[in-house]
PDB file of N, CA, C and O in Angstrom:
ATOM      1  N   UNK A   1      25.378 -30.057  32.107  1.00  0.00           N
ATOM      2  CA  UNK A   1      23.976 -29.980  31.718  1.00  0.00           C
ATOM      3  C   UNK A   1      23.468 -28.536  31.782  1.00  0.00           C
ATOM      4  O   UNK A   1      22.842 -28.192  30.780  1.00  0.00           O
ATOM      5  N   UNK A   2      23.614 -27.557  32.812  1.00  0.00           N
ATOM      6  CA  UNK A   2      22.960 -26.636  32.594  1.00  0.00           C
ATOM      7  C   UNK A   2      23.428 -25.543  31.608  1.00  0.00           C
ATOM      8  O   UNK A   2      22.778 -24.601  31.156  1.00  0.00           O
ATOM      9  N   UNK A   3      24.679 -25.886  31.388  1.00  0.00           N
ATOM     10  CA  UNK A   3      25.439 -25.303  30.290  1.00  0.00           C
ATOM     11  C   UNK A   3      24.677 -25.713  28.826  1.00  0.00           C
ATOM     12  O   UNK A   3      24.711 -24.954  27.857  1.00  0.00           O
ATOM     13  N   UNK A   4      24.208 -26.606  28.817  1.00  0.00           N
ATOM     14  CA  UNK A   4      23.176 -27.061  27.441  1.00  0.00           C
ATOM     15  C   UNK A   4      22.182 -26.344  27.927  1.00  0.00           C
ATOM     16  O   UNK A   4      21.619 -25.727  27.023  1.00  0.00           O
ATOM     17  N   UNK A   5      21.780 -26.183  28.845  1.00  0.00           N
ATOM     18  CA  UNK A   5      20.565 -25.326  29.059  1.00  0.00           C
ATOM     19  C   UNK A   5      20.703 -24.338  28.768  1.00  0.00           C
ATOM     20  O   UNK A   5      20.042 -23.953  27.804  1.00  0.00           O
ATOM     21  N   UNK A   6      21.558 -23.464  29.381  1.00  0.00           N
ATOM     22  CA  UNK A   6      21.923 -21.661  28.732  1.00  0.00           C
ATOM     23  C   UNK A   6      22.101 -21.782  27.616  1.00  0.00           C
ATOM     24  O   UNK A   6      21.588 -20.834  27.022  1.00  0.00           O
ATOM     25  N   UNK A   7      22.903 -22.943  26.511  1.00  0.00           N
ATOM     26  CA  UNK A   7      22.868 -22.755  25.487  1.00  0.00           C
ATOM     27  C   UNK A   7      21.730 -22.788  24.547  1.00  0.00           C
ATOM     28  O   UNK A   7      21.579 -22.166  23.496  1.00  0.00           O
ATOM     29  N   UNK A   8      21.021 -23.572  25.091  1.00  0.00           N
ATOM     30  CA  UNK A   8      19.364 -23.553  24.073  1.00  0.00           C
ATOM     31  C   UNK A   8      18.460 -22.509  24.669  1.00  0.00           C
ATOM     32  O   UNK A   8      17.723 -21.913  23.883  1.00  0.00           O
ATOM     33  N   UNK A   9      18.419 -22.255  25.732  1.00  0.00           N
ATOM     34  CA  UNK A   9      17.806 -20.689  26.201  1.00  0.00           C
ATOM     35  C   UNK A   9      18.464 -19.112  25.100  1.00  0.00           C
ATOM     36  O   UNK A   9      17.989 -18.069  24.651  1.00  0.00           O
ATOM     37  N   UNK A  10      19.654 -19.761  25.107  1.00  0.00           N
ATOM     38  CA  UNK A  10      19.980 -18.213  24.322  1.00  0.00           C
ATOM     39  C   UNK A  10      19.390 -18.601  22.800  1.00  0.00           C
ATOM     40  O   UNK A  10      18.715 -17.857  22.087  1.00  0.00           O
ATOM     41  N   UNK A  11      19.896 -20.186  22.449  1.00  0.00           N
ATOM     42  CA  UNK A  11      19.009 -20.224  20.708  1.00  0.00           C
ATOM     43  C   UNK A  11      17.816 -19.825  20.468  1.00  0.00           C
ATOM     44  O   UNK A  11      17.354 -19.409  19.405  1.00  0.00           O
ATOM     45  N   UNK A  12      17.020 -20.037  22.069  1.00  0.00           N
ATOM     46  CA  UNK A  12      15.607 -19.817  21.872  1.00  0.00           C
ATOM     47  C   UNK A  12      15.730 -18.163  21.853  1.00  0.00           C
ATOM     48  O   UNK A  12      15.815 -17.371  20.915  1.00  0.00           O
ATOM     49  N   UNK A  13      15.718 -18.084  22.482  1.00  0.00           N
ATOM     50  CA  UNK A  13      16.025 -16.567  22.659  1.00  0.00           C
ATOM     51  C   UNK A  13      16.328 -15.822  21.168  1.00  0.00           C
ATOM     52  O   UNK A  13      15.535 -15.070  20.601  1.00  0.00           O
ATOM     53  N   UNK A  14      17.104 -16.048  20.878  1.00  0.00           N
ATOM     54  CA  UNK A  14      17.429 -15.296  19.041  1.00  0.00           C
ATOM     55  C   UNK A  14      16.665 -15.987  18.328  1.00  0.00           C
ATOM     56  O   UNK A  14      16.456 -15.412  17.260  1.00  0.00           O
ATOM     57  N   UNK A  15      16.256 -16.750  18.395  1.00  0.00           N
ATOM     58  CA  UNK A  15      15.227 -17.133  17.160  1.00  0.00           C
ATOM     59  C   UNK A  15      13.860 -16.691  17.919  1.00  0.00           C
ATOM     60  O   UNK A  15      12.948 -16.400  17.145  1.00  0.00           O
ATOM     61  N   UNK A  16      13.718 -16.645  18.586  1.00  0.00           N
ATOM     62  CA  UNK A  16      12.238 -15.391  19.510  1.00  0.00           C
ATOM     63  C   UNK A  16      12.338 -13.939  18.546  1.00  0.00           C
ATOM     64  O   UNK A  16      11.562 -13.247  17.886  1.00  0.00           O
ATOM     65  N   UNK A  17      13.773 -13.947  18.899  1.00  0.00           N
ATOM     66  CA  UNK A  17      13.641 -11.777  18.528  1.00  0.00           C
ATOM     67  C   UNK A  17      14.029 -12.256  16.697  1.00  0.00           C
ATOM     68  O   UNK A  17      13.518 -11.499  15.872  1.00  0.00           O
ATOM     69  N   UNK A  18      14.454 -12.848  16.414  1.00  0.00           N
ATOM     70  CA  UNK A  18      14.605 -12.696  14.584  1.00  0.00           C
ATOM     71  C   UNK A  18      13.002 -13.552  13.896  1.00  0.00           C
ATOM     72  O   UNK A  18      12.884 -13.656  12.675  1.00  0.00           O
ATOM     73  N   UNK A  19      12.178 -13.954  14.601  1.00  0.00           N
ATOM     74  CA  UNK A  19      10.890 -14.133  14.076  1.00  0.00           C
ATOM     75  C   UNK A  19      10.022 -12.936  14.775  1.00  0.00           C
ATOM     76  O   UNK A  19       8.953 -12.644  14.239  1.00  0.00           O
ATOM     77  N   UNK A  20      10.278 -12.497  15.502  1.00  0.00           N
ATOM     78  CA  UNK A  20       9.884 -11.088  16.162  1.00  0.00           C
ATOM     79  C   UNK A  20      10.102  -9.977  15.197  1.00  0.00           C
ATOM     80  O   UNK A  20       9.182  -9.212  14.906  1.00  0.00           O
ATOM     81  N   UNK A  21      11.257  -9.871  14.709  1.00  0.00           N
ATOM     82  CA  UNK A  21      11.763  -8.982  13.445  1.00  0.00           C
ATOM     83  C   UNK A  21      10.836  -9.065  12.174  1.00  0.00           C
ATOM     84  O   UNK A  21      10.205  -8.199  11.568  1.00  0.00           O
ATOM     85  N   UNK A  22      11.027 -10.816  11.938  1.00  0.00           N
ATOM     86  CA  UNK A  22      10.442 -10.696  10.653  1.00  0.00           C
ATOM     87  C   UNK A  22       8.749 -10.701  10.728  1.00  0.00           C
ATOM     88  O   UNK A  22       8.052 -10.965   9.749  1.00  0.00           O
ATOM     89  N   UNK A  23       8.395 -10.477  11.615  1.00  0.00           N
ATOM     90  CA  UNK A  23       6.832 -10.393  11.664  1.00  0.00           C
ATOM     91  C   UNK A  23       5.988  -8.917  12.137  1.00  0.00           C
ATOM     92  O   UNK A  23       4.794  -8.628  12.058  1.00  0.00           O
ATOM     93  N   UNK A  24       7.456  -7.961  12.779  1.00  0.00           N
ATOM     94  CA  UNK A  24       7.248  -6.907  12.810  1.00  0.00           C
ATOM     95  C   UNK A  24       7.449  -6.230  11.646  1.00  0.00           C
ATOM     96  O   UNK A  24       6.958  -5.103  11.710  1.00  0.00           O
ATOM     97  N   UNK A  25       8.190  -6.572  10.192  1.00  0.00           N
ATOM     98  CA  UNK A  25       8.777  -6.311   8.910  1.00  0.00           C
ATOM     99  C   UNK A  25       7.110  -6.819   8.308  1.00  0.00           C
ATOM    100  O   UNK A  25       6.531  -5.788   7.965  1.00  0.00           O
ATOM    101  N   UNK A  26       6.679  -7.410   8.204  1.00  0.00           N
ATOM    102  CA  UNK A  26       5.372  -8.002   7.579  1.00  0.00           C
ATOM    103  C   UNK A  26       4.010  -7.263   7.742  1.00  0.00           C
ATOM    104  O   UNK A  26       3.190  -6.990   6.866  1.00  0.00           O
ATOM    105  N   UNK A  27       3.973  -7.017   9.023  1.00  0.00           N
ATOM    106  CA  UNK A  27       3.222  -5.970   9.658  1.00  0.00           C
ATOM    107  C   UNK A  27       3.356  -4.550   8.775  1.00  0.00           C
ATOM    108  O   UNK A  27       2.524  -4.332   7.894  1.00  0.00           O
ATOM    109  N   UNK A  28       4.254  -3.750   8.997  1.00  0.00           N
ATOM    110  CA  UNK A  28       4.959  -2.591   8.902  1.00  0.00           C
ATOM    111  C   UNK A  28       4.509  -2.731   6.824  1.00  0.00           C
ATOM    112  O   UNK A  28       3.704  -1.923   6.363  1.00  0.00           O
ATOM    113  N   UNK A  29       5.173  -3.829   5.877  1.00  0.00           N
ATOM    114  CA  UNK A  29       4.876  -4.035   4.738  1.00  0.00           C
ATOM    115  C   UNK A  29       3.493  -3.842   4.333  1.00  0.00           C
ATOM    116  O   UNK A  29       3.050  -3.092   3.464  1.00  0.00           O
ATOM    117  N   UNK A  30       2.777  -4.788   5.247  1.00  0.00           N
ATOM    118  CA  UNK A  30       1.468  -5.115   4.993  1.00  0.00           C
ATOM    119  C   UNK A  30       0.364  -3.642   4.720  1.00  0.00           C
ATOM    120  O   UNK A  30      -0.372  -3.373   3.770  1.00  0.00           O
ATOM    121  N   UNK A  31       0.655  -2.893   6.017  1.00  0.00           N
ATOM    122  CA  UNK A  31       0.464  -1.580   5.712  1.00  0.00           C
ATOM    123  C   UNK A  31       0.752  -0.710   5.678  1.00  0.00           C
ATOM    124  O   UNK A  31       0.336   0.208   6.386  1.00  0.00           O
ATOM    125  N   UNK A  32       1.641  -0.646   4.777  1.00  0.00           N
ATOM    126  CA  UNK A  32       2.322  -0.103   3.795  1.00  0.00           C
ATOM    127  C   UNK A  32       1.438  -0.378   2.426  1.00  0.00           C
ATOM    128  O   UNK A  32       0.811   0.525   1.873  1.00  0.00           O
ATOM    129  N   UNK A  33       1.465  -1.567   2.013  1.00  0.00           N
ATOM    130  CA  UNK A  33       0.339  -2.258   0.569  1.00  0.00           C
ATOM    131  C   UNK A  33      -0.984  -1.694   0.885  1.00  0.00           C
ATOM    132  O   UNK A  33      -1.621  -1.052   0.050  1.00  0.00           O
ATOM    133  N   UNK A  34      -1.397  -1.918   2.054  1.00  0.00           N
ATOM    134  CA  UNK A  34      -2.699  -1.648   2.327  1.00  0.00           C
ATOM    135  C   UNK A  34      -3.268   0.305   1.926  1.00  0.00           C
ATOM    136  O   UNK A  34      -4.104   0.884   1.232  1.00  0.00           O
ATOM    137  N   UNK A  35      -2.215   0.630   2.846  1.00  0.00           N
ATOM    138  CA  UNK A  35      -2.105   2.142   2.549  1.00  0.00           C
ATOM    139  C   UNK A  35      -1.903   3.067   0.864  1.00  0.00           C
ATOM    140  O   UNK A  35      -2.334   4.184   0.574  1.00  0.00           O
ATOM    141  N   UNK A  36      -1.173   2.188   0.082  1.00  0.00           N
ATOM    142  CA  UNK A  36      -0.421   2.537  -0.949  1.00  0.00           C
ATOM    143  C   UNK A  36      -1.906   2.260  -2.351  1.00  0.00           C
ATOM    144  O   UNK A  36      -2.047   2.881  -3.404  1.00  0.00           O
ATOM    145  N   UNK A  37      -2.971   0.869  -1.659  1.00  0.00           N
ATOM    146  CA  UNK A  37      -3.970   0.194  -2.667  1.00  0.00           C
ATOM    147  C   UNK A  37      -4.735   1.619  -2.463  1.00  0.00           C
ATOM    148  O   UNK A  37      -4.934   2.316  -3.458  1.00  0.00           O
ATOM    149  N   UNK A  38      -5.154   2.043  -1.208  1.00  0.00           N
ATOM    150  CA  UNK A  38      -6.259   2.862  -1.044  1.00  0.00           C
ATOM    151  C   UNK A  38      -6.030   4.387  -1.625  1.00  0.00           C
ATOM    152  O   UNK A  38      -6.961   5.137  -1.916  1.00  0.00           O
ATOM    153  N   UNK A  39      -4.765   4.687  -1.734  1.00  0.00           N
ATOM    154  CA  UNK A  39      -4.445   5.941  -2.403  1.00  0.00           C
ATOM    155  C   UNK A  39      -4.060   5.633  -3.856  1.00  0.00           C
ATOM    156  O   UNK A  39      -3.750   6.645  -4.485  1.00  0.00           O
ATOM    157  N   UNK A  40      -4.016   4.711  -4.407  1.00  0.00           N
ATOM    158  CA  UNK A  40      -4.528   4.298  -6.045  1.00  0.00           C
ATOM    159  C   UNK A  40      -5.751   4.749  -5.930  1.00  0.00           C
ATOM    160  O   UNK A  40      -6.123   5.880  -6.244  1.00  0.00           O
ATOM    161  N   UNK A  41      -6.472   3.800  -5.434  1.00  0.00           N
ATOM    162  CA  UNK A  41      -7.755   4.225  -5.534  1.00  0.00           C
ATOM    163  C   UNK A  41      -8.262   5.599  -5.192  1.00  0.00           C
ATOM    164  O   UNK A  41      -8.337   6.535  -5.988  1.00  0.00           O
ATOM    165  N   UNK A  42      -8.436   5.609  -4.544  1.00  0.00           N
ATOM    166  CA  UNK A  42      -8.213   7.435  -4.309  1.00  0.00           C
ATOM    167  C   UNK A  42      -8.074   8.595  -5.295  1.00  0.00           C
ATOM    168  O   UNK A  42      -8.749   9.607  -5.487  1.00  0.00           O
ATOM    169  N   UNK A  43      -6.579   7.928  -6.047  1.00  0.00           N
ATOM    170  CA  UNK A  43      -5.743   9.049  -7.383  1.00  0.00           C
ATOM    171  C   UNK A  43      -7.349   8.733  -8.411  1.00  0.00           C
ATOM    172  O   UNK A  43      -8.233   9.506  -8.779  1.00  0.00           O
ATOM    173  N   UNK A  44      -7.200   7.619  -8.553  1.00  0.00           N
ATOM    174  CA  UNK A  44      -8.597   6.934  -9.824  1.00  0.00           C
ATOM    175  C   UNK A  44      -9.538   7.376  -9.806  1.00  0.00           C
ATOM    176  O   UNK A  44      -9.854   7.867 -10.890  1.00  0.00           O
ATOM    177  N   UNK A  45     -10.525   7.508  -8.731  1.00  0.00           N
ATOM    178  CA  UNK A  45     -11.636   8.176  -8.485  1.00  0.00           C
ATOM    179  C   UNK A  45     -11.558   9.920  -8.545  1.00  0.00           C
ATOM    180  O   UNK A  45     -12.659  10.469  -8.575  1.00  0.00           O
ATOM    181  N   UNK A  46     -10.493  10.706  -8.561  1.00  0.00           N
ATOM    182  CA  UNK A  46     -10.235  11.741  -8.401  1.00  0.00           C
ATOM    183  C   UNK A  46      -9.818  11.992 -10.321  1.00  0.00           C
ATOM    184  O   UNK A  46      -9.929  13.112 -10.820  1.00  0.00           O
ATOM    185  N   UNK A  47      -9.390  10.847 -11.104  1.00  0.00           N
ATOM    186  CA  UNK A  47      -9.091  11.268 -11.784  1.00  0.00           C
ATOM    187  C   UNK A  47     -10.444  11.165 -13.234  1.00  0.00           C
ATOM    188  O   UNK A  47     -10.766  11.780 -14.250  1.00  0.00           O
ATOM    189  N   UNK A  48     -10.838   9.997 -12.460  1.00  0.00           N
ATOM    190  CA  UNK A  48     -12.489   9.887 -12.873  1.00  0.00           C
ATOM    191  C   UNK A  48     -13.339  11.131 -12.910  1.00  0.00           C
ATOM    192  O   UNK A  48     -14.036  11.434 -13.879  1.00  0.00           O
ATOM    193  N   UNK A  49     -13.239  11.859 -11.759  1.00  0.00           N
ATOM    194  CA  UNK A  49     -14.244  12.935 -11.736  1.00  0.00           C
ATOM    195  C   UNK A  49     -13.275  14.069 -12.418  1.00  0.00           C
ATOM    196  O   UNK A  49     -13.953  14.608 -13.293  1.00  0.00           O
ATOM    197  N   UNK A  50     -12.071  14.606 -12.380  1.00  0.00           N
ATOM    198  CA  UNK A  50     -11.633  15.137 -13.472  1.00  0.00           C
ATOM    199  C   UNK A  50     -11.728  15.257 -15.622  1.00  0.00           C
ATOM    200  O   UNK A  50     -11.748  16.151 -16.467  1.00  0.00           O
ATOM    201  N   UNK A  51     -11.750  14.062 -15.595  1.00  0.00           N
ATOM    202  CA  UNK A  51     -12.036  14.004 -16.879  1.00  0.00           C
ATOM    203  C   UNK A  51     -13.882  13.777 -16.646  1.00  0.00           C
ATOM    204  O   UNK A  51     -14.283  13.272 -17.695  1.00  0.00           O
ATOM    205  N   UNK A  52     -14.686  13.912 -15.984  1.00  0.00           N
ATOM    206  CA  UNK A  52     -16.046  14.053 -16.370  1.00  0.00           C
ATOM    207  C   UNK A  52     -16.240  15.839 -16.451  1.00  0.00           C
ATOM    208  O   UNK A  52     -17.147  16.402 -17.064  1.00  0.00           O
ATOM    209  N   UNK A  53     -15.260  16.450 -15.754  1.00  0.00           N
ATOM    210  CA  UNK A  53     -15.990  17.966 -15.227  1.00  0.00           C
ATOM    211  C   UNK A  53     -15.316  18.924 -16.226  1.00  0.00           C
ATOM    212  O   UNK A  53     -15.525  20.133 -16.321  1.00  0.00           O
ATOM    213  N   UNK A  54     -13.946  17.705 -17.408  1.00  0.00           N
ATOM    214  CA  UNK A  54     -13.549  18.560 -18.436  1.00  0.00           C
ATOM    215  C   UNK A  54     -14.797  18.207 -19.444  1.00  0.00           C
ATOM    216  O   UNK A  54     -15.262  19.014 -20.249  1.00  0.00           O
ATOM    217  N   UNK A  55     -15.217  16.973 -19.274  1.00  0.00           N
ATOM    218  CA  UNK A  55     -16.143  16.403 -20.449  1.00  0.00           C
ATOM    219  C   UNK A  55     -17.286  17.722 -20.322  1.00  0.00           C
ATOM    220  O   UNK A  55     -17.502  18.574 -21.185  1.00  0.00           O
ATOM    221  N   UNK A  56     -17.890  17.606 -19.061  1.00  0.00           N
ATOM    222  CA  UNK A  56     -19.142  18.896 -18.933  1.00  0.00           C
ATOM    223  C   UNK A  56     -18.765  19.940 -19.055  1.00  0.00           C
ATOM    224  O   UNK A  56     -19.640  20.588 -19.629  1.00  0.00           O
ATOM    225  N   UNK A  57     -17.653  20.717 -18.773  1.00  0.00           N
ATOM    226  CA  UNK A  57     -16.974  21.806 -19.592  1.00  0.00           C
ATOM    227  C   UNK A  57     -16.520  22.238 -20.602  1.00  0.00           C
ATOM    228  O   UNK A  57     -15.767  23.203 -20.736  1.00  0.00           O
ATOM    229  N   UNK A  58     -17.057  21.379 -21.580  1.00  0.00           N
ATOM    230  CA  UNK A  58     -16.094  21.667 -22.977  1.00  0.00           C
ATOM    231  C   UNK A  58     -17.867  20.781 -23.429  1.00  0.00           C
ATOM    232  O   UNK A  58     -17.760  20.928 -24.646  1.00  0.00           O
ATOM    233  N   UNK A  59     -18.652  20.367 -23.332  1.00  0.00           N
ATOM    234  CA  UNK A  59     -20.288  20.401 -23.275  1.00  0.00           C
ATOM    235  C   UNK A  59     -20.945  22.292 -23.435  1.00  0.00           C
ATOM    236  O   UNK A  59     -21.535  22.979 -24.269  1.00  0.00           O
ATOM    237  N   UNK A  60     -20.331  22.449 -21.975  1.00  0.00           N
ATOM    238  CA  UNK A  60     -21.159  23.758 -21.869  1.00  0.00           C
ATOM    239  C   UNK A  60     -20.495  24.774 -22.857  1.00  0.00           C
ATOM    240  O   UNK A  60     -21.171  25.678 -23.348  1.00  0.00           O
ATOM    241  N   UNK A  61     -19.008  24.603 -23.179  1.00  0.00           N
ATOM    242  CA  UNK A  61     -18.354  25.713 -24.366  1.00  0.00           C
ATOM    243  C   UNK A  61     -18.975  25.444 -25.548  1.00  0.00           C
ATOM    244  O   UNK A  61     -19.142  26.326 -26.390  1.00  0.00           O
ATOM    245  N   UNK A  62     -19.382  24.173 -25.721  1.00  0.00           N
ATOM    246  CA  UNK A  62     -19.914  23.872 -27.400  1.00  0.00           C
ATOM    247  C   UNK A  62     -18.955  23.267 -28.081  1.00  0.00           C
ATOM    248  O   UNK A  62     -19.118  22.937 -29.256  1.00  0.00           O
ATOM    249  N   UNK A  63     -17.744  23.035 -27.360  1.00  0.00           N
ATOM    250  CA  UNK A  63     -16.760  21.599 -27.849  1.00  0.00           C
ATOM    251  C   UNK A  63     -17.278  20.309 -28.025  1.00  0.00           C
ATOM    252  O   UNK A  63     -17.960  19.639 -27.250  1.00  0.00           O
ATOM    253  N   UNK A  64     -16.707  19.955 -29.573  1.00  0.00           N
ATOM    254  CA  UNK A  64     -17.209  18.398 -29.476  1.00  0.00           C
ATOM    255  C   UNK A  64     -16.342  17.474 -28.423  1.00  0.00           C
ATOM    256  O   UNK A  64     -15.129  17.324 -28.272  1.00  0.00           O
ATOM    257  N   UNK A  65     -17.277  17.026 -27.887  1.00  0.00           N
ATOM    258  CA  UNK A  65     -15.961  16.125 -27.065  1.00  0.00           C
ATOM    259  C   UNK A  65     -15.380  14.431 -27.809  1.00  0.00           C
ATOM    260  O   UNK A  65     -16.253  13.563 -27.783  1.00  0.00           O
ATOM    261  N   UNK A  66     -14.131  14.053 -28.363  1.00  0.00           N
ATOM    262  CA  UNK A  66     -13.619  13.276 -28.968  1.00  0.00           C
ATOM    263  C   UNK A  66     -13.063  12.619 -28.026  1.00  0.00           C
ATOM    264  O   UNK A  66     -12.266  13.356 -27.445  1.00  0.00           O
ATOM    265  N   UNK A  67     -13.105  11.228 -27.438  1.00  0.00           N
ATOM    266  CA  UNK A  67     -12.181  10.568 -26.395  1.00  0.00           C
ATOM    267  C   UNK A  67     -10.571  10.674 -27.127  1.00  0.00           C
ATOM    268  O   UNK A  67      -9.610  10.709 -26.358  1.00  0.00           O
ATOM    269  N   UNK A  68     -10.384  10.712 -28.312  1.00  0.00           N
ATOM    270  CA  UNK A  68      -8.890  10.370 -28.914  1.00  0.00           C
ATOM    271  C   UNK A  68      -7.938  12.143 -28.530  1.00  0.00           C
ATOM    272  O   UNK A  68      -6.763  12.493 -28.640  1.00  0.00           O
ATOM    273  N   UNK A  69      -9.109  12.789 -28.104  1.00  0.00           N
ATOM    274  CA  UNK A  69      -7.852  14.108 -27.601  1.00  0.00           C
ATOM    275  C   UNK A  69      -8.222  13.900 -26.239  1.00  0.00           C
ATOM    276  O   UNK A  69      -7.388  14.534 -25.593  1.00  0.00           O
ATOM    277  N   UNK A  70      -9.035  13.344 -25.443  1.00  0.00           N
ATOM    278  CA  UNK A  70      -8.469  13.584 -23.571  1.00  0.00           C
ATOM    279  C   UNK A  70      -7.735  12.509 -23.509  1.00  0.00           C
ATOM    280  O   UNK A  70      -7.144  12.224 -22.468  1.00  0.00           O
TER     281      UNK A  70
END
C-alpha cells in the first residue's frame, strides 16, 4: 500500500509541475500579445501623426495634397 502511495504522490507531483509549466507558458504568451497589441498601436498613432505633419507640410509649400501619392 504505501508503495501505491509514493506512486500517486509522484503522479501528482508531475502533473503539479507540467500544469505549472503550461500556465507559466500562458502567462509569459499572454504578455507577450498584450505587449506586442500596444506597440501596434503605438506604430499607428505615430504613423497617423506622420502622414498629418507631411499633409501640413506640403499645405504650407503650396503642394496639392493627392491621397493616391502618400
Amino acid at each position: 500500500l504505501s508503495r501505491q502511495a509514493e506512486n500517486l504522490l509522484c503522479r501528482l507531483q508531475e502533473n503539479f509541475e507540467a500544469l505549472t509549466e503550461k500556465l507559466t507558458l500562458r502567462n509569459i504568451l499572454f504578455g507577450t500579445w498584450v505587449i506586442f497589441n500596444f506597440l501596434l498601436e503605438e506604430m499607428g498613432e505615430r504613423i497617423n501623426d506622420l502622414e498629418k505633419r507631411v499633409a501640413d507640410l506640403m499645405t504650407e509649400a503650396g503642394v496639392e495634397n493627392r491621397d493616391e501619392e502618400l
